[in-house]
LUMKELO-231085 format. One line per 5 residues: for each residue x, y negated, z negated of C-alpha. Coordinates in steps of 0.02 Angstrom, whole numbers, always signed. Example, Ala and Ser with C-alpha at 12.3 -4.5 7.8 and 13.67 -1.06 7.14 Angstrom:
residues 2
+615 +225 -390  +684 +53 -357
This chain:
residues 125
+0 +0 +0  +53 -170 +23  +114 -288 -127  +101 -456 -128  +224 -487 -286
+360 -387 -177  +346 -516 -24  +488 -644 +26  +433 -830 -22  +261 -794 -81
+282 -951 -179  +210 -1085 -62  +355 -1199 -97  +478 -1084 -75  +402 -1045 +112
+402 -1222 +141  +569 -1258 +124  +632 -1095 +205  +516 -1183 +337  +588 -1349 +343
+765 -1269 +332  +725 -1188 +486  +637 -1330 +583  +790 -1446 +537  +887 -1316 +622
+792 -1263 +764  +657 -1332 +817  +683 -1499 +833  +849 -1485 +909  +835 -1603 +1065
+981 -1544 +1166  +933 -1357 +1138  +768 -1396 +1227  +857 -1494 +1358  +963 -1345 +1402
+811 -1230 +1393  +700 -1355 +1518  +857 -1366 +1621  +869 -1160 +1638  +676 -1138 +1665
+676 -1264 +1826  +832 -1169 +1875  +751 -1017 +1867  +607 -1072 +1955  +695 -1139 +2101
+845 -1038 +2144  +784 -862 +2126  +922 -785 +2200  +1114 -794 +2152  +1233 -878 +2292
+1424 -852 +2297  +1517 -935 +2200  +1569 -1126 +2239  +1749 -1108 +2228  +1847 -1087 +2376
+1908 -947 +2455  +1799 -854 +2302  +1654 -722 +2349  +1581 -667 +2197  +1411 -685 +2157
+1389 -845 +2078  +1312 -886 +1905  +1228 -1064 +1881  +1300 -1220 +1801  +1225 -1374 +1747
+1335 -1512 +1743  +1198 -1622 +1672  +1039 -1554 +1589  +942 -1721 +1623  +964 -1669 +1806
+895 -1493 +1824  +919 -1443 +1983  +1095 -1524 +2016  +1149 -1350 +1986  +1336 -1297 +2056
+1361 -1085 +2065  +1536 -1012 +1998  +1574 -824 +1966  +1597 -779 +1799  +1784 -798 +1808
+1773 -982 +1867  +1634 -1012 +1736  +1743 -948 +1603  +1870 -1051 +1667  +1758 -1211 +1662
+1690 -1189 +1509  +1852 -1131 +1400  +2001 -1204 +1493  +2133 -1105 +1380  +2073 -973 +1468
+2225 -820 +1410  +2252 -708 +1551  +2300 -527 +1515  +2464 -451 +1447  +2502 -313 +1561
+2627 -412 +1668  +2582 -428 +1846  +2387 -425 +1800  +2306 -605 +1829  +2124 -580 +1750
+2047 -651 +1598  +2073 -576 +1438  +1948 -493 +1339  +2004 -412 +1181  +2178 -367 +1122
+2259 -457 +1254  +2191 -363 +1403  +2070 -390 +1558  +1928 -303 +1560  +2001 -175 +1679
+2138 -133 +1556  +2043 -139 +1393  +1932 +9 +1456  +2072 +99 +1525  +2154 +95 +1330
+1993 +122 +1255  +1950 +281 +1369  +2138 +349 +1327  +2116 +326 +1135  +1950 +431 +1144
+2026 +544 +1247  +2178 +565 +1137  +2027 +580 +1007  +2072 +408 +903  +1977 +288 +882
């Protein structure tokens, strides 16, 4: 059966201020709903992905606002050029000769799977 003295914030002031707390927060966090408008119209109007912006770059591009006042003044990147945009100390891997982004412990992607795959094999973990 259900118990109301057992319930989180039964006290009304209590649930209140967890409200507030919240609302302060969230909800009423202008840029948020800027960035969220922005993405909707984005949505909306560019259904489907183009390559990425970049030259000489082929990958299917992601979107990028510049400005969320402007909606659809949208650019497309790949992920590795949106990475690279939005986190310019971008740390390439460690295996010497390998150029891509790192993702964990100093390796790409590529590499990171390729030592996690061996260390199951090997049965570590």
């Amino acid at each position: 059966m259900f118990n109301l003295k057992n319930m989180p914030y039964k006290d009304p002031k209590k649930r209140k201020e967890q409200w507030m707390r919240w609302a302060i927060n969230h909800r009423h966090d202008e840029i948020r709903k800027e960035k969220n408008r922005s993405r909707q119209f984005s949505r909306y109007y560019f259904k489907e992905a183009k390559t990425c912006s970049m030259k000489g770059c082929e990958a299917i591009g992601e979107r990028h606002h510049y400005d969320y006042s402007k909606p659809l003044d949208i650019i497309w990147l790949c992920n590795k050029h949106h990475n690279i945009l939005h986190k310019p100390e971008v740390k390439i891997c460690s295996i010497g000769g390998c150029k891509n982004i790192h993702r964990a412990k100093g390796l790409c992607n590529t590499h990171y799977e390729k030592k996690r795959k061996d260390n199951i094999q090997l049965g570590h973990n």
